[in-house]
C-alpha positions in Angstrom: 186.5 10.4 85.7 183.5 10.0 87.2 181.2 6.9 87.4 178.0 8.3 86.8 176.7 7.4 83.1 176.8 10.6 80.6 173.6 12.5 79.6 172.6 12.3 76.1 174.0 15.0 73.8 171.7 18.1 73.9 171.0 20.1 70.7 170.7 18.5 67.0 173.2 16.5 65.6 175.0 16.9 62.5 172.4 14.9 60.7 169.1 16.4 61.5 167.8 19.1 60.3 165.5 20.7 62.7 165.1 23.8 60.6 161.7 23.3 59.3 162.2 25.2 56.7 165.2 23.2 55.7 163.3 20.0 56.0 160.5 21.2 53.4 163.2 22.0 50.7 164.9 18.8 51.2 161.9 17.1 50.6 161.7 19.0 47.5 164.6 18.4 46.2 164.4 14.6 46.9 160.5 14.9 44.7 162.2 16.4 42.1 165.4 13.7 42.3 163.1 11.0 42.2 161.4 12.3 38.5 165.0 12.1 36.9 166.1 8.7 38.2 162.2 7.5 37.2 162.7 9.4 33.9 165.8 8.1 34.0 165.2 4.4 34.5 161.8 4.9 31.8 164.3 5.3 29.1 166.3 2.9 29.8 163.5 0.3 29.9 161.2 1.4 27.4 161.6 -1.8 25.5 159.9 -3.9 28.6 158.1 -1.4 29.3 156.4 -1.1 25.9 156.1 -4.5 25.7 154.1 -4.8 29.1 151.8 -2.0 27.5 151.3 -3.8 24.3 150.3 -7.3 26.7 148.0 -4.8 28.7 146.5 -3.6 25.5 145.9 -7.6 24.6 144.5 -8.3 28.1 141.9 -5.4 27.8 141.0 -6.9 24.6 140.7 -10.8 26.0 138.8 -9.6 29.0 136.4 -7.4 26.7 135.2 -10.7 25.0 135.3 -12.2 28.5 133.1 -10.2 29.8 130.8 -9.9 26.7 130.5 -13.7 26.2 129.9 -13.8 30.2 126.6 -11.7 29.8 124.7 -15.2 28.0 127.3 -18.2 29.3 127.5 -18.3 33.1 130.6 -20.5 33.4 133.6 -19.8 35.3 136.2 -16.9 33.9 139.0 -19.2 33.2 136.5 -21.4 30.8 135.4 -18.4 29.0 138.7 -16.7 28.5 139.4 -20.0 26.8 136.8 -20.2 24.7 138.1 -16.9 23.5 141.4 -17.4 23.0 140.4 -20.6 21.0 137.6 -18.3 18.4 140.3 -15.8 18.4 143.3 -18.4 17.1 140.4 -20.2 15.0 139.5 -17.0 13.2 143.3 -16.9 12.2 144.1 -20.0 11.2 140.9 -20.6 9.2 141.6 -17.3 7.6 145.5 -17.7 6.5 144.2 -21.2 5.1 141.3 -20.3 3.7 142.7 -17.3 1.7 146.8 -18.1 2.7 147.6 -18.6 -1.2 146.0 -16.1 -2.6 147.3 -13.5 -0.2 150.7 -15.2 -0.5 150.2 -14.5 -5.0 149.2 -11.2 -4.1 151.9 -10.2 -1.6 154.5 -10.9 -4.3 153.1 -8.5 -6.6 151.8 -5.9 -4.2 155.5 -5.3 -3.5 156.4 -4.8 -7.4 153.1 -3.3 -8.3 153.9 0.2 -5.9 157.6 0.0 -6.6 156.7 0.8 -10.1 153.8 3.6 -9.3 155.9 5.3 -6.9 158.6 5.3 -9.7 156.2 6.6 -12.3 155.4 8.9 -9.9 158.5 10.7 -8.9 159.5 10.4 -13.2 156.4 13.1 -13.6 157.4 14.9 -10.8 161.0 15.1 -12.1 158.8 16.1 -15.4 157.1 19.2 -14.0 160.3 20.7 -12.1 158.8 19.6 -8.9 161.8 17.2 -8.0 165.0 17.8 -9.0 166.3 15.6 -11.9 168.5 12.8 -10.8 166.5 12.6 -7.2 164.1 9.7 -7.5 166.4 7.0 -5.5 163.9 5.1 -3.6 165.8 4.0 -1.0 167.2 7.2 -0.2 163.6 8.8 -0.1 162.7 5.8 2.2 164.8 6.3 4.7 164.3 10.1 5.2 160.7 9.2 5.0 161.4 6.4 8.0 163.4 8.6 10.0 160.7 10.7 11.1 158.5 7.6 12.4 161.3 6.4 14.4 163.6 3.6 15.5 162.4 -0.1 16.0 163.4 -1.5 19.3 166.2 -3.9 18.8 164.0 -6.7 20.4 161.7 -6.7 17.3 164.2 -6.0 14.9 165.0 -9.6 13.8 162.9 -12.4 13.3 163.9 -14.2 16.4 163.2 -11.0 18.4 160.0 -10.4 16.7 158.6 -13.9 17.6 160.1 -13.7 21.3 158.4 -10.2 21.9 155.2 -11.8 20.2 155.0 -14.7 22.9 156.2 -12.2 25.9 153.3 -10.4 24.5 150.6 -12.9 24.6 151.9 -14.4 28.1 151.7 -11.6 29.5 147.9 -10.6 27.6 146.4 -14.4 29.1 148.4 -14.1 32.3 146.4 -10.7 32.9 143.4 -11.4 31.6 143.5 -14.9 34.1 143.2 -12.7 37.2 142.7 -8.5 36.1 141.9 -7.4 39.9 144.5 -9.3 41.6 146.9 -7.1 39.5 145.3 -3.8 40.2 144.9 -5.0 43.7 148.7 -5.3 43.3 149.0 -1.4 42.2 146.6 -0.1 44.6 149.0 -1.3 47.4 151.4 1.0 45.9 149.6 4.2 46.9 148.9 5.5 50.1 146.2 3.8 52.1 143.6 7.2 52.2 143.8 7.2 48.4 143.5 3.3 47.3 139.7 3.9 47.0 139.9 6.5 44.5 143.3 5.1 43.0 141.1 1.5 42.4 137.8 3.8 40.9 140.3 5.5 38.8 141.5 2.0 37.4 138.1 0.4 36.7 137.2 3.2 35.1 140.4 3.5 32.7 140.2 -0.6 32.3 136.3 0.3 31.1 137.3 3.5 28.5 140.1 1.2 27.5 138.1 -1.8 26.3 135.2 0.3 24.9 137.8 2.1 22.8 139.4 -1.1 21.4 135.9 -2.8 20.7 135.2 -0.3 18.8 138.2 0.0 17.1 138.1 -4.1 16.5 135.1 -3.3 14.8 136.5 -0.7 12.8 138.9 -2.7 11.6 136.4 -5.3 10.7 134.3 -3.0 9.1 136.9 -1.2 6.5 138.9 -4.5 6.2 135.7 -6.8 4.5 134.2 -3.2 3.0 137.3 -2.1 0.8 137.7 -5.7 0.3 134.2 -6.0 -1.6 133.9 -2.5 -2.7 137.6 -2.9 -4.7 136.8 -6.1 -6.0 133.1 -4.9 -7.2 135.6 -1.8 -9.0 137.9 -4.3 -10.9 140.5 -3.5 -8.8 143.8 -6.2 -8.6 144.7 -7.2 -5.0 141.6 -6.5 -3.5 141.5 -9.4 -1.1 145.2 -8.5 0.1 144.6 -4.6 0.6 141.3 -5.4 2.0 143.5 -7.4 4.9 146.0 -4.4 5.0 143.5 -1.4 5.5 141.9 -3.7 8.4 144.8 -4.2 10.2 146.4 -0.4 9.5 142.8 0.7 11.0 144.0 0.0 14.3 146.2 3.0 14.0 144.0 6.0 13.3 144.8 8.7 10.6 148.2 7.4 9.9 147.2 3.8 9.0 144.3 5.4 6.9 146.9 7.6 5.2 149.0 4.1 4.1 146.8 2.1 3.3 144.8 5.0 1.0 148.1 5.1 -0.5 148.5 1.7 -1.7 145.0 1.5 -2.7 145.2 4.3 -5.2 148.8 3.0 -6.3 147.6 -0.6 -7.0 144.2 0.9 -8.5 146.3 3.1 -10.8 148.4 0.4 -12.2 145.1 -1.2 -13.6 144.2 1.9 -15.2 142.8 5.2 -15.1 139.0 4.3 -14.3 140.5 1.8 -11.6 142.3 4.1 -10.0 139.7 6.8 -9.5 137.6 4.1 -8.3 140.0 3.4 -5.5 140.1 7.0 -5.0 136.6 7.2 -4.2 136.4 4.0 -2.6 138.9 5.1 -0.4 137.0 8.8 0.3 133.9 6.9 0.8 134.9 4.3 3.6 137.1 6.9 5.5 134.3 9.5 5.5 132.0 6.8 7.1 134.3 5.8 9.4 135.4 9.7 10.4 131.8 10.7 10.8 129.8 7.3 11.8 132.3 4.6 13.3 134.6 7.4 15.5 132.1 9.4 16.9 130.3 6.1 18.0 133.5 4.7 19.4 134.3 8.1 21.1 130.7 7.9 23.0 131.0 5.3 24.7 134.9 6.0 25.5 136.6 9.4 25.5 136.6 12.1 23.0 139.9 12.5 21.7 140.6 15.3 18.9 141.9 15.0 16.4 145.0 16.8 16.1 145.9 16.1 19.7 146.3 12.5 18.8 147.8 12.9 15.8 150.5 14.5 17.3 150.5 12.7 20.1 151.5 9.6 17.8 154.1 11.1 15.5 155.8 12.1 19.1 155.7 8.9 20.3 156.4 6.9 17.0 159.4 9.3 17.1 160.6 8.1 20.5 159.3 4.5 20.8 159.0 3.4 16.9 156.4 1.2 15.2 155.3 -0.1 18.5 154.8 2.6 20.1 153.3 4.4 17.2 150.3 1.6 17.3 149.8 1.7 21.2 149.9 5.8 20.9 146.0 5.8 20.2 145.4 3.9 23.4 148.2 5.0 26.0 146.7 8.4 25.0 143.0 7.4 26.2 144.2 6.4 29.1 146.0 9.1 30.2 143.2 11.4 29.4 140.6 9.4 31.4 143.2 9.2 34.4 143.6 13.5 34.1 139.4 13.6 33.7 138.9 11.4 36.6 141.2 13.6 38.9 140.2 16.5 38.1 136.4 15.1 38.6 137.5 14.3 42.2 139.8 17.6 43.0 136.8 19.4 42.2 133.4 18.5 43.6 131.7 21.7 42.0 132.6 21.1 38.6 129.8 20.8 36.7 128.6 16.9 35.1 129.5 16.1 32.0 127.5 16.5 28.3 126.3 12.5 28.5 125.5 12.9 32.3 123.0 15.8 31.8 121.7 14.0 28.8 120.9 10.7 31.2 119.7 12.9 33.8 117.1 14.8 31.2 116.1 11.2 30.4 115.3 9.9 33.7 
């Protein structure tokens, strides 16, 4: 043996690849490896995750009336978010106790009231061969109705589960709202260094469509809630108070909470009588064709323009998959996601041409 020390081994090793060729399809398949184990671990975790989408959507909302209350009381951001949070929980408590018994009197009967219209309903059906005799079990007709909107996650299936997701929810809303940019400074550091600038343009501007598009839809709610609330009651028609409370708050889910709650109107209208019930009707075709061709385009200038159809399907897919929780954050997840594909293809292509509302500012100036 000699004593001289041995030369390093010449040539790859087993490990390397020094095929370039070899290298690039590696890489490919380990891109492609890494979207099933993330699709993977999404499905696995969509109840966090949804939930951390829902305290996202509350933080947008929060720092909307932060900002907003900003523009005439220059105090620091952590006084103002509490001033908000304390109007906000105000507004709710003074409502429930101001009207809490006779919404509780007309919850009690709301329940009865469309039990019995929906049975009177499917009798004439039965009647006019529509339905097949015998085939007017609620429950049954229920449940296939259900089963096309989807599962509820098992964390709000319960009471206890509902009020733990509720206060997950809301922590993680005010923890958000506290500090919004350390956060996105957070997911900035998660991209490559030469992108972070575009990556953190690309969030201001999603956290800007996103609060637009829930002020405005706030304000829809607002503005069908106390409307079908006096228009109903001006009409004769029982529970007007209650489904003036449940139009507002199916508003924030767009064509399928306007389908619902038309639904119980003309129900609860049509157990009063006949002129009742065609005064809900046109109540009802009235405040949705002001709030189709007023309230929405409105909202949709100042956010993004979403048709129609494209988010009606986009939320009976997701209510499919996630359930009633996702169903109501379809209508914003969906904004999002539009503004993040606009925005990329804005900067992929210099040339593209500005949009509508650009040229329009530009003919102005």
């Amino acid at each position: 043996m000699s004593d001289k020390p041995a030369l390093p081994p010449q040539g790859p090793g087993p490990v390397e690849m020094a095929d370039p060729a070899l290298r690039f399809e590696v890489k490919r398949a380990l891109v492609w490896l890494s979207l099933i184990v993330g699709f993977a671990l999404v499905v696995l975790l969509i109840q966090p995750i949804m939930l951390i989408l829902a305290g996202l959507v509350l933080a947008s909302m929060l720092d909307g009336g932060v900002r907003l209350l900003g523009r005439v009381l220059p105090i620091g951001r952590g006084w103002r978010l509490l001033l908000v949070t304390l109007a906000v929980t105000i507004f709710i408590t003074g409502t429930t106790i101001l009207a809490g018994v006779e919404i509780a009197a007309q919850a009690s009967e709301l329940s009865a009231v469309v039990q019995e219209q929906a049975v009177r309903f499917f009798n004439w059906l039965s009647g006019t061969g529509l339905l097949p005799a015998g085939k007017t079990d609620l429950s049954g007709l229920a449940q296939q109705a259900m089963g096309s909107i989807g599962r509820l996650t098992s964390w709000v299936g319960t009471a206890a589960g509902a009020i733990g997701s509720a206060v997950m929810i809301l922590a993680i809303g005010l923890f958000v709202a506290m500090e919004p940019r350390a956060y996105g400074q957070g997911l900035e550091w998660l991209v490559p260094r030469e992108s972070r600038v575009e990556f953190s343009h690309t969030l201001d501007h999603m956290a800007l469509v996103l609060r637009r598009l829930l002020a405005g839809r706030l304000f829809g709610m607002l503005f069908e809630g106390v409307l079908i609330w006096i228009v109903l009651s001006i009409g004769g028609v029982p529970m007007a108070l209650l489904l003036g409370i449940i139009t507002g708050i199916l508003a924030f889910i767009p064509n399928i909470g306007a389908f619902v709650s038309g639904v119980l109107m003309v129900a609860v209208g049509f157990s009063a009588g006949m002129d009742t019930g065609l005064w809900a009707i046109a109540t009802y075709f009235i405040v949705q064709t002001f709030d189709g061709y007023v309230v929405i385009p409105l909202v949709a200038r100042k956010t993004v323009d979403m048709p129609p159809a494209l988010t009606l399907g986009w939320q009976v897919l997701v209510g499919s998959v996630l359930g009633l929780l996702g169903l109501m954050l379809a209508d914003p997840l969906l904004a999002m996601i539009k503004t993040a594909l606009e925005r990329s293809a804005e900067t992929g292509n210099p040339d593209a041409p500005p949009k509508p509302a650009r040229r329009r500012r530009a003919a102005k100036g």
